[in-house]
C-alpha positions as CSV (number, residue, x, y, z in Angstrom):
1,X,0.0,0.0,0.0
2,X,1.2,3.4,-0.5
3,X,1.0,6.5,1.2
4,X,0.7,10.4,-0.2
5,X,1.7,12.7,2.0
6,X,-0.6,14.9,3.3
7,X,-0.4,18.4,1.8
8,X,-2.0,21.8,2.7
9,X,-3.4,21.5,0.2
10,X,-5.5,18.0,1.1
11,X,-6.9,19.2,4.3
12,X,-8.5,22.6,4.9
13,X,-7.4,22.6,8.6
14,X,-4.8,20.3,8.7
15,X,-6.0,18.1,11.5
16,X,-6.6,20.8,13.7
17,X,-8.3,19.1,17.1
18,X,-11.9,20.4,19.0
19,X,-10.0,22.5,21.5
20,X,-8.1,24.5,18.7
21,X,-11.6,25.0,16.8
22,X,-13.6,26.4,20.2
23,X,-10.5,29.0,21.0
24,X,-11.1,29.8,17.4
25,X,-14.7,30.6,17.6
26,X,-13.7,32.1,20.9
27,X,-11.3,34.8,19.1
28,X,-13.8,35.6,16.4
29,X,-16.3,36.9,18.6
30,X,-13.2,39.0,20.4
31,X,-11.4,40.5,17.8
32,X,-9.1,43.5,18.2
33,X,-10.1,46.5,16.5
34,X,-7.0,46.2,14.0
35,X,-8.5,42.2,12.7
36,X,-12.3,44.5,13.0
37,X,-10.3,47.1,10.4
38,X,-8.6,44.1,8.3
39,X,-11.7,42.2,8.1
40,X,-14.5,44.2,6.6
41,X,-11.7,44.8,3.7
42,X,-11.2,40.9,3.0
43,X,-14.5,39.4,3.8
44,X,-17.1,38.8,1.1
45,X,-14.1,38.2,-1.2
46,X,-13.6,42.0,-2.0
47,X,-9.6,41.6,-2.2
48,X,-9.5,40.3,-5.9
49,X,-12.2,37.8,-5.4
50,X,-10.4,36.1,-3.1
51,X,-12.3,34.3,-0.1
52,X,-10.6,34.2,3.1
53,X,-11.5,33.1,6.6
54,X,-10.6,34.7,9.6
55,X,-9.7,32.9,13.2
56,X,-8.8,29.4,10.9
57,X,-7.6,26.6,12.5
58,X,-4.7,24.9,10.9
59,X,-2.8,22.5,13.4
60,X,-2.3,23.3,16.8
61,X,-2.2,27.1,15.4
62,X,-5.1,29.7,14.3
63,X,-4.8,32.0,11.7
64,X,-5.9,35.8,11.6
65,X,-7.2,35.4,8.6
66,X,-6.8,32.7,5.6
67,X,-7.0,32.4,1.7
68,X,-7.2,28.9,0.9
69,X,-6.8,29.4,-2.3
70,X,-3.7,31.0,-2.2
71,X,-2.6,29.2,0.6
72,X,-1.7,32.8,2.7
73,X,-1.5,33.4,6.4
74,X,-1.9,36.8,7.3
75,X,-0.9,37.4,10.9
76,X,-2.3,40.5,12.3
77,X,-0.5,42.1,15.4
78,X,-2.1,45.2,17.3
């Protein structure tokens, strides 16, 4: 039998576990008013039609905000 490695590309969260997806949810409903700012410019896919997701689990670690497609973190400090 063989085996692929796992890519990002194969797994939208990349295993993340339960306790990784509540802090998640947990952030999103506490964002700082610089991820507020960042947000309404990226959601509803106005940044070049790209869709990205904010507070997204990948791993043990959670994203500011993710494109998928593009496979970008964005990391938002303030």
């Amino acid at each position: 039998m063989t085996y692929k490695k796992r890519t990002i590309a194969d797994d939208l969260h990349l295993e993340a576990n339960s306790k990784t997806f509540e802090k998640a949810k947990e952030l999103r409903t506490n964002q700082t008013a610089a991820e507020e700012l960042l947000w309404k410019k990226l959601r509803n896919k106005q940044l070049n039609g790209f869709k990205f997701r904010r507070q997204h689990p990948l791993m043990q670690f959670i994203a500011d905000f993710y494109c998928y497609e593009k496979k970008l973190v964005v990391e938002l400090d303030g």
